[in-house]
N, C-alpha and C positions, 0 to 999 in steps of 0.2 A: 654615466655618459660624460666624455671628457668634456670640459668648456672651452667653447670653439671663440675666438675674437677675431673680426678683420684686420689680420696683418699687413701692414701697407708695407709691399717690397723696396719703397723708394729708402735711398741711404741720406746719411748726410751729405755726400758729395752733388747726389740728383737734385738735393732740396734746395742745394744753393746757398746750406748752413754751414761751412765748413770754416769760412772768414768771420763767423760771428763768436761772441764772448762767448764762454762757458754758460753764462747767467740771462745769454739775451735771451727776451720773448721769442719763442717758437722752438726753441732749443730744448732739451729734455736734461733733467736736472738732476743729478743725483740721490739730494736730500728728499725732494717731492717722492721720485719714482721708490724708493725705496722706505717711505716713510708709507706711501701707497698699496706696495704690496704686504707690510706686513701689516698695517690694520685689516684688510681685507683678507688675507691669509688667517689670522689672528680670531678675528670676529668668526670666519666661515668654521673653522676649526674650533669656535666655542660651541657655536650652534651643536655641529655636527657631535657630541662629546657630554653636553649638556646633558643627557639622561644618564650618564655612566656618573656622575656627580662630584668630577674631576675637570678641574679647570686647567687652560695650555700651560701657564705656569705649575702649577703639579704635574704635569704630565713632563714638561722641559725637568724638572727636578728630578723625577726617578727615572728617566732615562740616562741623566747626568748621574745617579749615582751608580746604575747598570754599569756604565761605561768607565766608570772610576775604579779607583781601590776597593778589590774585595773584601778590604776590614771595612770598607766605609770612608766616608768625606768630612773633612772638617767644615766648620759652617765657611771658614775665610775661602776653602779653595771652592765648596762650591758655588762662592757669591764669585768669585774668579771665572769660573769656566761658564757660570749663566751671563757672566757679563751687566752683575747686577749690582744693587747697593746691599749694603750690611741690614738694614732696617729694613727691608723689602723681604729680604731672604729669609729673617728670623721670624718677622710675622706670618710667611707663608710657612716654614718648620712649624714652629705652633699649632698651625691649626692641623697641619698634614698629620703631627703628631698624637692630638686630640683625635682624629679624624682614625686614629690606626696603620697609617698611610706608612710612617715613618717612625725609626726609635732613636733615639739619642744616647751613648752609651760613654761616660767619660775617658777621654782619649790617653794613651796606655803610657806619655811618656808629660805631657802636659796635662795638670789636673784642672786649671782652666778651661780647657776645649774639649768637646764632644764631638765624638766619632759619631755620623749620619749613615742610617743605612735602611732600605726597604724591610718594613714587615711582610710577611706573608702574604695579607690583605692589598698593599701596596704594590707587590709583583702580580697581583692576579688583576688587580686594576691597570697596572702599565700594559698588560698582555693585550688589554680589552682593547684599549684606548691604541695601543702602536698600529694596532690592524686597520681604524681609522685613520692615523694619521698618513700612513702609508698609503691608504687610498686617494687622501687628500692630495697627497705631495705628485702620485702619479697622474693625478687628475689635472695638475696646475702645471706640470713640466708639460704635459702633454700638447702644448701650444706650440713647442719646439720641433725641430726635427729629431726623432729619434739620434741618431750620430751625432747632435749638438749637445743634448742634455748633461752629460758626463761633465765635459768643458765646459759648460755655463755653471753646473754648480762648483768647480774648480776656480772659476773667473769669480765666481762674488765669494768664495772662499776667502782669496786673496784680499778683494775688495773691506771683507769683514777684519781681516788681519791687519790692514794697511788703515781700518777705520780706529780701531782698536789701539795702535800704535801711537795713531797722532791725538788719540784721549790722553794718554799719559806723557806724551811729549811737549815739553816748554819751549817756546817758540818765544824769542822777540818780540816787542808788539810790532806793529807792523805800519 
């Protein structure tokens, strides 16, 4: 059943908010709303996953290697494309590795790096777990209009790219 929330159709122009800061009370904030939706996303998405014995972050990893190079991902690009840190990544490899999830195979032109790729075991668990997650995702869009959805994941696409950008950009102090 989709999760249904009271939409209030009023805008910013009806509320009266459109002459206030970015940051004033009553205003809706970037960092909250979006710090909001992914623990809640996050969390409902552990629950839901919790019996398959694969956590969101394994599950972001062998999608991310699906989606990558068919020889497999080095550990750097896909600490890159998860948008994560180097120590987070390896700890998670380790254990997905111990676990059967994933192999390591040293990388064919640098003998330092290892080429990442699903085991067997690890695409039969991504299979489990996508079918959930896809239900998840249809169940959380579904507050939209149909004809909106496409465009709003387009709009925090950008949003993620433009968040992205000003992490590695040096700025003045201010």
């Amino acid at each position: 059943m989709p999760f249904k929330t009271p939409l209030k159709k009023k805008t910013v122009k009806t509320l009266g908010l459109e002459n206030l800061d970015a940051d004033a009370p009553g205003r809706r904030r970037l960092p909250g709303l979006l710090r909001r939706c992914w623990f809640n996303l996050n969390q409902t998405f552990r629950r839901r996953i919790a019996h398959t014995g694969i956590t969101p972050d394994q599950f972001t990893v062998m999608r991310t290697l699906l989606e990558g190079d068919a020889k497999g991902m080095t550990q750097r690009e896909l600490t890159d494309m998860m948008s994560s840190d180097a120590n987070t990544i390896a700890s998670l490899l380790e254990r997905m590795a111990a676990g059967g999830l994933v192999e390591r195979k040293t990388h064919e032109r640098d003998r330092r790096a290892y080429r990442i790729s699903l085991k067997p075991l690890g695409r039969r668990k991504y299979d489990e777990v996508r079918k959930i997650a896809l239900a998840l995702q249809t169940e959380i869009v579904a507050v939209l209009p149909e004809e909106k959805r496409a465009e709003f994941l387009e709009h925090l696409a950008l949003v993620a790219d433009a968040c992205r950008l000003a992490a590695t950009t040096t700025h003045a102090a201010y």
